[in-house]
N, C-alpha and C positions, 0 to 999 in steps of 0.2 A: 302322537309323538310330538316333544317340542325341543326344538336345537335348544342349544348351552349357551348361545349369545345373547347380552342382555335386549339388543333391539329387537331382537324375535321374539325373547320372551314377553316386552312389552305389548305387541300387538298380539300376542296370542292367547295370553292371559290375562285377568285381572288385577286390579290392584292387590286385593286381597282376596283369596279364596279358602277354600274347606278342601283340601286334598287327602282323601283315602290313600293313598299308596302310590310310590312314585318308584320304577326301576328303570335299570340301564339296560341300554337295547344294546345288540349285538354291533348297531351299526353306531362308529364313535362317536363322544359327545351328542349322542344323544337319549334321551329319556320319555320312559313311556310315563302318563302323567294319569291316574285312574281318577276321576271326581266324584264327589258323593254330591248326586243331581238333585235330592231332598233337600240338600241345604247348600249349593253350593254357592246361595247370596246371600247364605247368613254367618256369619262368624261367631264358633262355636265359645263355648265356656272357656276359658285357659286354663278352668280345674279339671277336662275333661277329657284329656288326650290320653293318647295309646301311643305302642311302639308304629302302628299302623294307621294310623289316624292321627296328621298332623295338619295345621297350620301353617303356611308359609307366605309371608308376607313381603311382597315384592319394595315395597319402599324401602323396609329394613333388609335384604338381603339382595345382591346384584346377581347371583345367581345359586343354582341347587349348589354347586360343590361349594359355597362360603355359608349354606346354613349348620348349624352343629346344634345337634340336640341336647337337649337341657341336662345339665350333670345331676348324675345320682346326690341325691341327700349327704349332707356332710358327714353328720354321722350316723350310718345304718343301725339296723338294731341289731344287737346282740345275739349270734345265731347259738339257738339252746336245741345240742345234738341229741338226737333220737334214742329213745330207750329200746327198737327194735333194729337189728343189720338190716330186715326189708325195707326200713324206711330211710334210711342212710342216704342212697341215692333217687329218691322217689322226687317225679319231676317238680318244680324247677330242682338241677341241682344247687346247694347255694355257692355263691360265689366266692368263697374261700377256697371251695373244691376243684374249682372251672382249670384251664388248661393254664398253663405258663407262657409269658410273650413268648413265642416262637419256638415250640415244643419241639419241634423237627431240626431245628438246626444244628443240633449235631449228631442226628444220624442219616445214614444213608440209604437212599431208597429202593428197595431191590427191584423194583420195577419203575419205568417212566413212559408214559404215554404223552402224547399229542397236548393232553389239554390238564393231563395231572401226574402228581408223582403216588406213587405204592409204596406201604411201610409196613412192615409187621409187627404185629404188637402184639401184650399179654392182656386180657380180661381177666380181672379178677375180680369176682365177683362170692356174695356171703353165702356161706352153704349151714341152713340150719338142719338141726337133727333133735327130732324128740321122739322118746322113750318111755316106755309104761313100766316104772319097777314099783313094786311090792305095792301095787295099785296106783301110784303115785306117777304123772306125766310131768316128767322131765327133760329140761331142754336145754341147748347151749347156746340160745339166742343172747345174753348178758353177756357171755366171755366172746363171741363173736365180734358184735358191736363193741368191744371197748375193744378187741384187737384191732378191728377196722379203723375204728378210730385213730388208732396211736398211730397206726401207719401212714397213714392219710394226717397226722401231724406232723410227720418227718417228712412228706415229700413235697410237703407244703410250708413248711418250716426251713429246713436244709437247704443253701444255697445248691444250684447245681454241682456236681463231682465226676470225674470219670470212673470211680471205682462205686458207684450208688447208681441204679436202674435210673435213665430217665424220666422223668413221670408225664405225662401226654391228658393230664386231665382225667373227667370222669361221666361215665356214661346216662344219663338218667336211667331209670328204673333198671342198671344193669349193675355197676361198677366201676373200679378204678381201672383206668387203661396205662399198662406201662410199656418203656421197650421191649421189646424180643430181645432174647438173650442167648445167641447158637454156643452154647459148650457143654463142658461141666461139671459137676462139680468136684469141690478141693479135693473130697475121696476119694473121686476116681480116677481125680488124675495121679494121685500116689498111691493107689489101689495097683496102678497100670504102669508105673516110673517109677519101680523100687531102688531105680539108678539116677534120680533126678539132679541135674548139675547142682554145683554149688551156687553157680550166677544164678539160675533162676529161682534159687528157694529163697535168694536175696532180693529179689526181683519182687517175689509176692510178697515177701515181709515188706517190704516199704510201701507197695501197694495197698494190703489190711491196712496195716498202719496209719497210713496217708488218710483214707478213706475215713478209720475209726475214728482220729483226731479230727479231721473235719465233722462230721457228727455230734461229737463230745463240744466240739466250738460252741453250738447252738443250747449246749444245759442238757442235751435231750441222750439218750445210751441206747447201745442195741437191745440189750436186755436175754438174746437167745443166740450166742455167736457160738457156730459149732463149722465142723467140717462139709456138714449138707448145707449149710447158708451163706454158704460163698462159692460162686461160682466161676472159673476159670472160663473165659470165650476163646474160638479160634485162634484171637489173635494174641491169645496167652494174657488177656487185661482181666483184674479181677472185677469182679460185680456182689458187691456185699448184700443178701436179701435178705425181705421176711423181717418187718419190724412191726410188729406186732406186741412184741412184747415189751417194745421201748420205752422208758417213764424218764418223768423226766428227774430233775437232778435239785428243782426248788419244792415236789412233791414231799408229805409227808408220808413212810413207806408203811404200807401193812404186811402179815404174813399171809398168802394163802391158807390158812389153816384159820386163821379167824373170820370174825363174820361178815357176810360180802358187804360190801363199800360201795357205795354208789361213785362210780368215777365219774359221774357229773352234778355231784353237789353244790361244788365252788362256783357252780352258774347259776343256780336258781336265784329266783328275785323271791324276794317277800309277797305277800299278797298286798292284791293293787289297793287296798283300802288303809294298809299302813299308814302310809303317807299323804292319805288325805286332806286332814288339816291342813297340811302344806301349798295347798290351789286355793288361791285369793278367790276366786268367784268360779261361778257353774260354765264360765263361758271358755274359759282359757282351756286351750290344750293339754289333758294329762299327759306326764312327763313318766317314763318307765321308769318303776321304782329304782332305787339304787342296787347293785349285786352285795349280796350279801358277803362278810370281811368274813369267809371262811378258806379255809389253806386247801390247796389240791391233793385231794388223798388217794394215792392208785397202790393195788395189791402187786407184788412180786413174785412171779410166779416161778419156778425149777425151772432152767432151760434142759439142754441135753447132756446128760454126762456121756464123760467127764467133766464136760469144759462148762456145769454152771458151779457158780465161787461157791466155797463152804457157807461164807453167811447165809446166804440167797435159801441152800436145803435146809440151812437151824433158824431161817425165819427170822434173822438178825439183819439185814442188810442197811446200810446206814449211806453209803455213796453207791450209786447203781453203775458207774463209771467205771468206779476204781473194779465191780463185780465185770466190767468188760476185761478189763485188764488180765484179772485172772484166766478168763477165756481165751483171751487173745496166747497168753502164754501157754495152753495147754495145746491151741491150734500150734504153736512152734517146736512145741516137741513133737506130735506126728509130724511135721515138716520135716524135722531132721532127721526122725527115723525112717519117714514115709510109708508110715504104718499107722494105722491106730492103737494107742494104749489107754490103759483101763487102771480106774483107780476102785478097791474095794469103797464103798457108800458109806458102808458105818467108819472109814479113815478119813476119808474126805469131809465130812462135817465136821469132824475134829482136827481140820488143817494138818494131818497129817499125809504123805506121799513117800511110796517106795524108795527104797533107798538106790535100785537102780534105773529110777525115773529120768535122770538126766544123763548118764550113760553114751557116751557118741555122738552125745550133741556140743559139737566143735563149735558152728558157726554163733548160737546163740545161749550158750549154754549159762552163762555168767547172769545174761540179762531172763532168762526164763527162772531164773531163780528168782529175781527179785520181785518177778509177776505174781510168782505163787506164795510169793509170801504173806499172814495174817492181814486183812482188810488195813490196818491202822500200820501199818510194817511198809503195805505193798508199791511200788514204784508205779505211777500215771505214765500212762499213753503219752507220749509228747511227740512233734514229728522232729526236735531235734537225734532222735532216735533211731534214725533213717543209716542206713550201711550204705558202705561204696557195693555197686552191681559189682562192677567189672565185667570182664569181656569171657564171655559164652566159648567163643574158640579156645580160648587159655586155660576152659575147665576141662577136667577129668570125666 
């Protein structure tokens, strides 16, 4: 062990040594100092360090807490995501995936011990399935992996929100870890509140709302917004889930019904031999070819009826947003009825809806009209769109 002071380190070390692994002991400022006794009088490569095998050179640093290890590469290479969900988080995980500064900090930890706090999380992890039809083995390892992915762009994308799961990083070789979520959802709580105030159905309208426009801010859309994917917690706050099916809003759209797409096209590079010519001599660094100028192509897929937009089922969808929009408005009429209703399939591709579709819906009735209106008609999400609550005791 060697104190933190520079006079003790002087007498207790070398000028320069070859240190294997250096940790802090229990007892303060001080440090267990491990040396690799092979070499510890020869000073190694500087092309040849590890996270655990360092260098520390006593003229240049007056002590362990002023050394700082060497920054990562300016610019890293290009991480080109996996064509299976098992390889998604297979170890290292990369670092676009890794945790957020300070993932915990605004939840609360249901337990605390002595020397740590306790948190409950969601694992979610990819669940493949294949099938033998008409001799043919069939899989949904493709639509997994590009679900995975899309979600794992929004929660890595998306500033934080109070109405969007926390995201807590991701597991190697398991999956994404999010908050725990105690409630439930939007169905059931109008499943079970066929008498729900008027304050609070104004309460979660600004809540979605808030939440979808914060989302929509970053280009990117929920893509599958229904009554099962928003969840109401204990403490009555919404929790918008499940983006999986979110694209973004500079993509160009395809219909699921035509031929699959690779949604990871726009990343590939050329082969490395294109650009050969271009290296002055055999000794210089190859540079990774340039990405190629091709536009991000993701398929659009049905979310849940009623509430996916008519374009989205005729394979027409042109803004994926404004296709939130629609949803969102068809969440506000079960809100006001507090019920679910149901549109015939062959009406709704033809932007067509019952004529007692809107029916008793007082609070938002004006503005759900203009939700459900044709794609190029229809009124955007905006959060100047937000209602006054008012006060809970003063409802009915």
């Amino acid at each position: 062990m060697v104190p933190s002071t520079p006079q003790a380190q002087s007498r207790s070390l070398s000028n320069t040594m070859h240190i294997k692994k250096v940790t802090l002991t229990s007892k303060k400022n001080w440090w267990m100092v491990e040396l690799d006794e092979e070499e510890e009088n020869v000073k190694p490569s500087p092309h040849s360090f590890s996270s655990d095998d360092t260098v520390y050179d006593r003229s240049t640093y007056q002590s362990f807490a002023d050394y700082t290890p060497p920054s990562p590469p300016a610019s890293p290479p290009v991480y080109n995501p996996p064509r299976h969900p098992t390889s998604i988080f297979s170890f290292p995980t990369p670092t676009a995936y890794s945790a957020p500064p300070n993932p915990t900090s605004y939840l609360a930890p249901f337990a605390v011990g002595s020397t740590s706090e306790l948190y409950k999380c969601i694992v979610k992890k990819p669940d493949v399935v294949q099938l033998e039809i008409n001799g043919e083995m069939q899989t949904n390892a493709t639509d997994v992996t590009t679900q995975f992915l899309a979600e794992l762009r929004v929660y890595t994308t998306v500033p934080r929100h109070p109405n969007i799961p926390t995201f807590l990083g991701c597991l190697d070789n398991v999956g994404m870890v999010l908050e725990f979520i105690e409630g439930r959802t939007l169905w059931d709580v109008l499943k079970e509140n066929p008498d729900l105030p008027a304050v609070r159905k104004r309460d979660y309208h600004n809540q979605l709302l808030d939440g979808l426009v914060h989302i929509h801010a970053t280009g990117l859309s929920h893509g599958d917004l229904s009554l099962l994917n928003v969840q109401v917690t204990n403490a009555g706050v919404i929790k918008i889930l499940d983006f999986g099916r979110s694209v973004h809003a500079d993509s160009i759209y395809e219909s699921p019904d035509s031929e699959p797409v690779d949604p990871f096209a726009y990343m590939q590079r050329p082969p490395s031999h294109a650009n050969a010519n271009s290296y002055s001599n055999s000794y210089r660094t190859p540079q990774l070819p340039p990405l190629l100028p091709s536009k991000r192509v993701e398929q659009i897929h049905p979310g849940t009826r009623p509430f996916c937009a008519p374009e989205i089922l005729r394979g027409e969808c042109q803004d994926a947003r404004l296709a939130d929009a629609y949803s969102f408005g068809m969440i506000l009429v079960c809100l006001e009825k507090c019920t679910l209703v149901d549109v015939k399939p062959w009406d709704q591709r033809k932007d067509l809806l019952p004529k007692d579709l809107l029916d008793g819906c007082e609070l938002f009735g004006d503005r759900i009209a203009q939700y459900l209106k044709k794609w190029n008609e229809r009124r955007r999400l905006v959060k100047e769109d937000m209602v006054e609550v008012g006060d809970e005791r003063m409802s009915g």
